[in-house]
N, CA and C atoms as an extended XYZ file, in Angstrom:
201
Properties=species:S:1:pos:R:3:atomname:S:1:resname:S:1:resid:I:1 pbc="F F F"
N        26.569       -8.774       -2.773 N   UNK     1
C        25.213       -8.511       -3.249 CA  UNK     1
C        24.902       -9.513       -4.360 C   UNK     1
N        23.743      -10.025       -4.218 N   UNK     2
C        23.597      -11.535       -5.475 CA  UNK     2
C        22.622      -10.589       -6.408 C   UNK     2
N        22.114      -11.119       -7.197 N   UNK     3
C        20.723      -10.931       -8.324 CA  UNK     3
C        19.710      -10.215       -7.882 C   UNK     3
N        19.352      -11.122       -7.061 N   UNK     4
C        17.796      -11.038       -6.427 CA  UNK     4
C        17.819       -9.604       -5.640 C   UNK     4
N        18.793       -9.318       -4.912 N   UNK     5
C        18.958       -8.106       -4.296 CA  UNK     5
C        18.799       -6.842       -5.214 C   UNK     5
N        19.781       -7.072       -6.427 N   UNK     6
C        19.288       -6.315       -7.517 CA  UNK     6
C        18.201       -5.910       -8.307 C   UNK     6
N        17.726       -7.199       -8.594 N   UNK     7
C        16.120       -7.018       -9.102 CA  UNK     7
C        15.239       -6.596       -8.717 C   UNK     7
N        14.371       -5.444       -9.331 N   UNK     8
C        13.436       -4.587       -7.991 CA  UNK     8
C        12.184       -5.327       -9.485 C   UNK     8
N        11.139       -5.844       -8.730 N   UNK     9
C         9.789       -5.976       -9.666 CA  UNK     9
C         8.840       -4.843       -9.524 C   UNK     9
N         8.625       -4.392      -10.317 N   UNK    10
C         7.541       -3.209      -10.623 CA  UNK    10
C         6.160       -3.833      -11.014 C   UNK    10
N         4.947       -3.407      -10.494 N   UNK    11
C         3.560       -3.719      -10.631 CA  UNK    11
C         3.065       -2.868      -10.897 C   UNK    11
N         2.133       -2.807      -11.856 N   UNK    12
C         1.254       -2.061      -12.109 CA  UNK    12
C         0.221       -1.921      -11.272 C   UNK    12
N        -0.698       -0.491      -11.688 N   UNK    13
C        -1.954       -1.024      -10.503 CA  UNK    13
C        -2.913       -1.537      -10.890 C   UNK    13
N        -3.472       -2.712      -12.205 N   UNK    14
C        -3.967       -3.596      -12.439 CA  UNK    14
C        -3.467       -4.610      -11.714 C   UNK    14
N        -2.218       -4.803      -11.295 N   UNK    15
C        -1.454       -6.183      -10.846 CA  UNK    15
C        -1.714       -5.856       -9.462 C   UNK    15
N        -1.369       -4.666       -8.930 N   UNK    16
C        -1.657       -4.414       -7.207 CA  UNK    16
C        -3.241       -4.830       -6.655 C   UNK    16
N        -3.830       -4.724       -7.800 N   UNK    17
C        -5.513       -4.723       -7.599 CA  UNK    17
C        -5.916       -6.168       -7.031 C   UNK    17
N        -5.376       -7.138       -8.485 N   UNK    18
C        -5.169       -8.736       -8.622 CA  UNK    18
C        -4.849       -9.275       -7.381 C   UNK    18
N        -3.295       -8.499       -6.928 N   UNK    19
C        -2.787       -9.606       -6.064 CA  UNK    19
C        -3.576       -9.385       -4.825 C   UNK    19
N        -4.463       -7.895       -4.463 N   UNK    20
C        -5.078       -7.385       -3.426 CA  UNK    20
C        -6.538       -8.260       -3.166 C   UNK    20
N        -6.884       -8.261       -4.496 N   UNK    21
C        -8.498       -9.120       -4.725 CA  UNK    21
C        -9.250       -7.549       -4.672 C   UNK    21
N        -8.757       -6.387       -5.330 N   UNK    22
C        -9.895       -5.396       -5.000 CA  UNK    22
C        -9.987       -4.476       -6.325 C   UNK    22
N       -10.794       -3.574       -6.539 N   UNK    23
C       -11.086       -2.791       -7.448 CA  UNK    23
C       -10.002       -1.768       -7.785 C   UNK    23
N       -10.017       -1.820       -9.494 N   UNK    24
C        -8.748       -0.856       -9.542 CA  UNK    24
C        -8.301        0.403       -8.790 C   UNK    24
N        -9.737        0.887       -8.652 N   UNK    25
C       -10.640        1.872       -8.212 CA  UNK    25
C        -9.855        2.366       -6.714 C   UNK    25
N        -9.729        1.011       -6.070 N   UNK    26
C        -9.439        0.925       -4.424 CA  UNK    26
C        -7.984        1.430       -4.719 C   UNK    26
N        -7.163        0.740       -5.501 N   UNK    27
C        -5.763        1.177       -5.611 CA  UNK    27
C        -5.416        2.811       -5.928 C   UNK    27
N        -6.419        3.446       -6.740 N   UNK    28
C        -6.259        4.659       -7.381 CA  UNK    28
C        -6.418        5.425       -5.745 C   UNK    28
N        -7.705        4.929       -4.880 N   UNK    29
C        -7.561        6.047       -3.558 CA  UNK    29
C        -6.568        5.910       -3.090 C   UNK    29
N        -6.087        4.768       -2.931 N   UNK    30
C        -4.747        4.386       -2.023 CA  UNK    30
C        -3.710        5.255       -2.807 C   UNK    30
N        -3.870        5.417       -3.746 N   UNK    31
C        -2.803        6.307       -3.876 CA  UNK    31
C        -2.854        7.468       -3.735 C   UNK    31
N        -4.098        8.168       -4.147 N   UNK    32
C        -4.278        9.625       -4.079 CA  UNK    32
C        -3.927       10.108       -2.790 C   UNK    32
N        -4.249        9.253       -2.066 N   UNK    33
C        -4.625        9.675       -0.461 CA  UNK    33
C        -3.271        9.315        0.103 C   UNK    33
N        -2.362        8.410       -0.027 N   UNK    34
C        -0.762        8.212       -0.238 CA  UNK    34
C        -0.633        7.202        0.449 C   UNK    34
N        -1.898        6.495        1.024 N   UNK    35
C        -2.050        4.950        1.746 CA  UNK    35
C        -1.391        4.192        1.443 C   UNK    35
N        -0.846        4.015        0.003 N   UNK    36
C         0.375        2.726       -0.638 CA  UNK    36
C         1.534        3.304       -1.219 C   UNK    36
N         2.461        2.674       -0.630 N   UNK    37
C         3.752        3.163       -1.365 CA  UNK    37
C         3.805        3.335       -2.801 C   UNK    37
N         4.319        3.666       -3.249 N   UNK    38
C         4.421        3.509       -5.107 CA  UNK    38
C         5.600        4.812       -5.141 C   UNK    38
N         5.755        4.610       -6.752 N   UNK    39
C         6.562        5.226       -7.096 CA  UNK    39
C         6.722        5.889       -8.701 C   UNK    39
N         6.365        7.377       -8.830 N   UNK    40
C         5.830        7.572      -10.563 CA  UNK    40
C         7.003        7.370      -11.283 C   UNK    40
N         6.653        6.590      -12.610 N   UNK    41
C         7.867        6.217      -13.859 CA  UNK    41
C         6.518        7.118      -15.038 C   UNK    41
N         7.584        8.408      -15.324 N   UNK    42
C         6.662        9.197      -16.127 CA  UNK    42
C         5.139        9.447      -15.081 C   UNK    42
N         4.412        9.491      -16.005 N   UNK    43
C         3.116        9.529      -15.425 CA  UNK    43
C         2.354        8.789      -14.902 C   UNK    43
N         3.152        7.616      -14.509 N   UNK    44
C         2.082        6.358      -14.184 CA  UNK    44
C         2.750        5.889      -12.825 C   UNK    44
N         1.611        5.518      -11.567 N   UNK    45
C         2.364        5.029      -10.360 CA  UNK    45
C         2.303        3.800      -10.475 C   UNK    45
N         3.627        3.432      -10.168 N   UNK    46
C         4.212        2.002      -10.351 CA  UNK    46
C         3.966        1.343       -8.973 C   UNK    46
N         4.539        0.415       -8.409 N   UNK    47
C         4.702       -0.461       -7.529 CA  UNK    47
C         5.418       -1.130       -7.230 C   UNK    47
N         6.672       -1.262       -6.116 N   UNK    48
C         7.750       -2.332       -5.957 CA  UNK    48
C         7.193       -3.271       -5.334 C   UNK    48
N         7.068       -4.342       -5.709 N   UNK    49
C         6.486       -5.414       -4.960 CA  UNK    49
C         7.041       -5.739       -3.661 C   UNK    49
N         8.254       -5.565       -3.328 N   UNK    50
C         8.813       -5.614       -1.977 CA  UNK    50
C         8.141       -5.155       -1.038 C   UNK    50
N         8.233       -3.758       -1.663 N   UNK    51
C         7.132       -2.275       -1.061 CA  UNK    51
C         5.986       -2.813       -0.552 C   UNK    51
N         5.204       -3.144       -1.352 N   UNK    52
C         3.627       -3.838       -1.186 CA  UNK    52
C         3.820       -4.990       -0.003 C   UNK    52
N         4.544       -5.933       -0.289 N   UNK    53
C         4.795       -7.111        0.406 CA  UNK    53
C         4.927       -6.668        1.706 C   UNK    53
N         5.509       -5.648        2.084 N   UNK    54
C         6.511       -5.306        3.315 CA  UNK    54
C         5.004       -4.396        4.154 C   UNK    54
N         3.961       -3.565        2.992 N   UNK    55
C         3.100       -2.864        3.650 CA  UNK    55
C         1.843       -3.649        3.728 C   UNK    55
N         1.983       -4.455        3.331 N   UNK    56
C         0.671       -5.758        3.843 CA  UNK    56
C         1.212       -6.359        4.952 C   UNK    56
N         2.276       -6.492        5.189 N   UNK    57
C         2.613       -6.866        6.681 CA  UNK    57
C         2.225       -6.042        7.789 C   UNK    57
N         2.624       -5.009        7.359 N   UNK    58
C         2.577       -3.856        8.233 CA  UNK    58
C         1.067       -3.575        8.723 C   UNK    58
N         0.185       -3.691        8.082 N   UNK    59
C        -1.329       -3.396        8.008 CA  UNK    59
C        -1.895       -5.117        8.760 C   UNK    59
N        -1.058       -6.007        8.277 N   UNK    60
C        -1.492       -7.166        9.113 CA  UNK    60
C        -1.433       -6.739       10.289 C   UNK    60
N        -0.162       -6.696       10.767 N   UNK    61
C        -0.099       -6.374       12.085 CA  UNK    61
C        -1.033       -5.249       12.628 C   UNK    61
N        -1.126       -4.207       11.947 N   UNK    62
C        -2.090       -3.544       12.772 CA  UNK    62
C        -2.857       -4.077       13.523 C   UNK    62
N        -3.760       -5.109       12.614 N   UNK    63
C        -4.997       -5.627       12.659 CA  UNK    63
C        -4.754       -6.769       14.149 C   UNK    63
N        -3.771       -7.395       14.091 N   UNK    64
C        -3.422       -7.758       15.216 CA  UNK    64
C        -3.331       -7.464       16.052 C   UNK    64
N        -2.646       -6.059       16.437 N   UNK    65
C        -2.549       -5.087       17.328 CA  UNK    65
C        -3.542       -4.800       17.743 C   UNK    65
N        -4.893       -4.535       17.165 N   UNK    66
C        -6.112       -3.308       17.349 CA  UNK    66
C        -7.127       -4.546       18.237 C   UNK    66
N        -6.571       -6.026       17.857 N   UNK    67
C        -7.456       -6.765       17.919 CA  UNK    67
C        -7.315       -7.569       19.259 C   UNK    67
């Protein structure tokens, strides 16, 4: 197992918003509604960027699929 395997990056959902191009707003439904992975540290839902990375694929493909 090297580093990188170890290192998990956590995002906020200001940063999920950024890297999305969308309103904080959009991230808060996505979560309520349980559309994005995350994960609560205390009271706040975090974000593994892997996570994200891995479910924007996933949603790509949909779109491929449907299309």
């Amino acid at each position: 197992m090297n580093l990188e395997e170890v290192v998990m990056t956590l995002l906020s959902k200001q940063e999920v918003a950024s890297r999305l191009q969308c309103h904080i707003n959009t991230i808060k439904y996505y979560i309520s509604s349980k559309q994005i992975p995350f994960v609560m540290i205390g009271r706040e839902a975090m974000f593994l960027e892997k996570s994200i990375e891995k479910w924007l694929k996933e949603r790509e493909q949909q779109v491929i699929l449907a299309n």
